[in-house]
N, C-alpha and C positions, 0 to 999 in steps of 0.2 A: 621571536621565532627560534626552533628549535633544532639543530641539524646535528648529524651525526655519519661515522664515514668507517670504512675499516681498509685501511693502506698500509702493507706491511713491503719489508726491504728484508728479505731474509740473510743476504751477503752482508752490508754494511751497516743495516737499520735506521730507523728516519730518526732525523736531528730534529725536525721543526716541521708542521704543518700552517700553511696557511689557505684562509675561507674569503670569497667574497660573493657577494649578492647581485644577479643583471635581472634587468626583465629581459634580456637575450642568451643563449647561452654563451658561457664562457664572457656576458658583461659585469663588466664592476657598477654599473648605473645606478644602485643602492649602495653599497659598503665596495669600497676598493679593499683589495687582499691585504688581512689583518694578520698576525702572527697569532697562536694559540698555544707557542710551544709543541709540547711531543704529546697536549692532549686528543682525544679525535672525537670531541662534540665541542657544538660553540652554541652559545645564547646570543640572541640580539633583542636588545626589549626596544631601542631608542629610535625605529623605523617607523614612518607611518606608511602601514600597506592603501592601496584606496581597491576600491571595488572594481573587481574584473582584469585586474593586473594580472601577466603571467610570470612568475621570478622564476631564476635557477639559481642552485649553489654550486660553487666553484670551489676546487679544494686541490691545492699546490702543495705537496710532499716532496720536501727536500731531505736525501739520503745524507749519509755521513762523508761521501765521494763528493758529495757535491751536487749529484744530479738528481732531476727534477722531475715531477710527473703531475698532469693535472689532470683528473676528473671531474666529471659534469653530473650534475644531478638530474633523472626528470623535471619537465616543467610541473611544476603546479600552478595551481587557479587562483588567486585571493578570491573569496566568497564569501560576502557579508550577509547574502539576501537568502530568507525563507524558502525554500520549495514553494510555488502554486501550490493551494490547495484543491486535492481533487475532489470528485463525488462517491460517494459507497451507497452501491445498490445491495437491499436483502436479496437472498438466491443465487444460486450458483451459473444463471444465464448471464453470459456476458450482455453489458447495459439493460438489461432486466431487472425491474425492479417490481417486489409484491408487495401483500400487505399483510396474507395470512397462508398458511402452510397448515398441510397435516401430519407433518412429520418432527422429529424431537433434531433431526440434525439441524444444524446452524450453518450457512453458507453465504457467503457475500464476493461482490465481483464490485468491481473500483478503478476508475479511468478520471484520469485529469492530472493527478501529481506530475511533477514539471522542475526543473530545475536547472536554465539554459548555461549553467557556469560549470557547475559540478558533479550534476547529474545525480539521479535519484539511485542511493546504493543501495538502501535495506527498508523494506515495510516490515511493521509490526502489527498483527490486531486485537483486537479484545473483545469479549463479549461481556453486555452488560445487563444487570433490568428496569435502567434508565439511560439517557444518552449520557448521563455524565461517569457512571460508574464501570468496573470491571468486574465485577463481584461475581460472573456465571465463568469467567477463564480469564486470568490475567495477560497480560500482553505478552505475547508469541511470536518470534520469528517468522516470518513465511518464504518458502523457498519460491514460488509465486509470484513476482510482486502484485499483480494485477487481481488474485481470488483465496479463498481459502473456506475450506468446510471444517467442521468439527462435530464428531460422533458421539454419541456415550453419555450425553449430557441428561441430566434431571429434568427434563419441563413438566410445568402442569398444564391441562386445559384451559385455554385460555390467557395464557402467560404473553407477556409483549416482553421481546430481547429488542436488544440492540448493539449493533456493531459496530464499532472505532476501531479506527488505521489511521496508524501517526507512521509516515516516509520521511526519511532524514537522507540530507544530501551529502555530498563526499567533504563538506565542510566541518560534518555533525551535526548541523541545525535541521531543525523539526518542523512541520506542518501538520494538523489532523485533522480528521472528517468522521462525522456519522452519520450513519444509516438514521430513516426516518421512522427504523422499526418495522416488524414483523410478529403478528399473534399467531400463537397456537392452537390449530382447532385441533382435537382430537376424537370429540363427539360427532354422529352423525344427525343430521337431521332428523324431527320426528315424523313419522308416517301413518300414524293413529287414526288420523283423522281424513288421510290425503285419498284424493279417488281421480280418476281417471277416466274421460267417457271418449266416444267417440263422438264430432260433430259436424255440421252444415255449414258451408263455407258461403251456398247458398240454397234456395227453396227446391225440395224434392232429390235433392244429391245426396241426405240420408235419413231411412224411415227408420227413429227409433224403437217404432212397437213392432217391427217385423225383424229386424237389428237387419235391414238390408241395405247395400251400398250400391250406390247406380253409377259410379264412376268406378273405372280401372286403373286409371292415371293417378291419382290422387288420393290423400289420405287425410283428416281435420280432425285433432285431436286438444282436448281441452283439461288444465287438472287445476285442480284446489287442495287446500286443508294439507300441505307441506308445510311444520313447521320449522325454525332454526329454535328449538328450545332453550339455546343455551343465550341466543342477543344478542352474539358476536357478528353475525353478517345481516 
């Protein structure tokens, strides 16, 4: 562990600093108060931290008079464990998820990252054109944690992305997730063929040879020959 400190004596100036280590504040419970001389960081490699511990540093400045001053560090976490991994939905609906879009922006919304020690600091995402790769936008900050869109992109017809977020906890360690994908349609349906009639829901409610309708209520309508030409839905 790595600590560091800035205690200055501007009248007499510090003779010696010394550092100890509590899971309380102001305790010695790990290293009782070690001397470092007049430097103002200390290493300690020979601790074993265990998980979910909360340690303080403690740091005794003794001036050239004599007198003495002690500072407390925040507590920190020890944090061995991964984030939970969450889920990433394609689309920019929270816990919505699609399958195909017609549009070239990229959007994804993500719930589940979890981190009960350290808490979840920073997501990052990436856009891929399989789940394993980055190759359509390398990994990006998000100011967000939870969604994030992306504009301007290249797709073609027909294209399947994919979206990865990797959330790192205040420890640094990592977890990631991907989306299960999203196709681009850009084509519309074709209509060459398609027709549209009016119909009987039942006998005498409509005469096609006079094109007359005996209800006012009600309307039965029936269509064919809509293709998807391209075979994507």
């Amino acid at each position: 562990m790595f600590a560091n400190w800035d205690i200055e004596d501007a009248e007499s100036g510090i003779s010696e600093y010394w550092f100890a280590l509590g899971t309380v504040r102001g305790g010695e419970q790990l290293q009782r108060y070690t001397s470092v001389g007049r430097a103002r960081s200390a290493v300690t490699a020979s601790l074993r931290f265990q998980h979910g511990w909360s340690v303080y540093v403690s740091v005794l400045a003794l001036n050239d008079a004599d007198r003495k001053r002690v500072v407390h560090s925040r507590r920190f976490q020890v944090d061995f464990s991964y984030p939970q991994e969450g889920v990433v939905n394609d689309g920019s609906v929270d816990g919505l998820d699609i399958d195909y879009q017609s549009s070239t922006i990229v959007s994804a919304n993500w719930r589940g990252f979890f981190d009960p020690e350290s808490r979840i600091e920073e997501c990052r995402w990436a856009i891929g054109s399989s789940p394993s790769l980055d190759d359509i936008q390398e990994y990006r900050m998000v100011p967000d944690v939870f969604n994030a869109s992306r504009i301007g992109l290249s797709l073609s017809h027909g294209q399947r992305v994919y979206v990865r977020v990797i959330c790192t906890n205040g420890a640094g360690l990592s977890s990631h997730a991907v989306s299960d994908g999203v196709t681009v349609v850009l084509a519309t349906p074709s209509i060459t063929a398609g027709s549209l009639a009016v119909s009987s829901a039942a006998p005498g409610e409509y005469d096609a040879d006079r094109n007359v309708l005996a209800q006012t209520d009600s309307l039965h309508l029936s269509w064919k020959g809509f293709v998807d030409s391209t075979a994507l839905l």
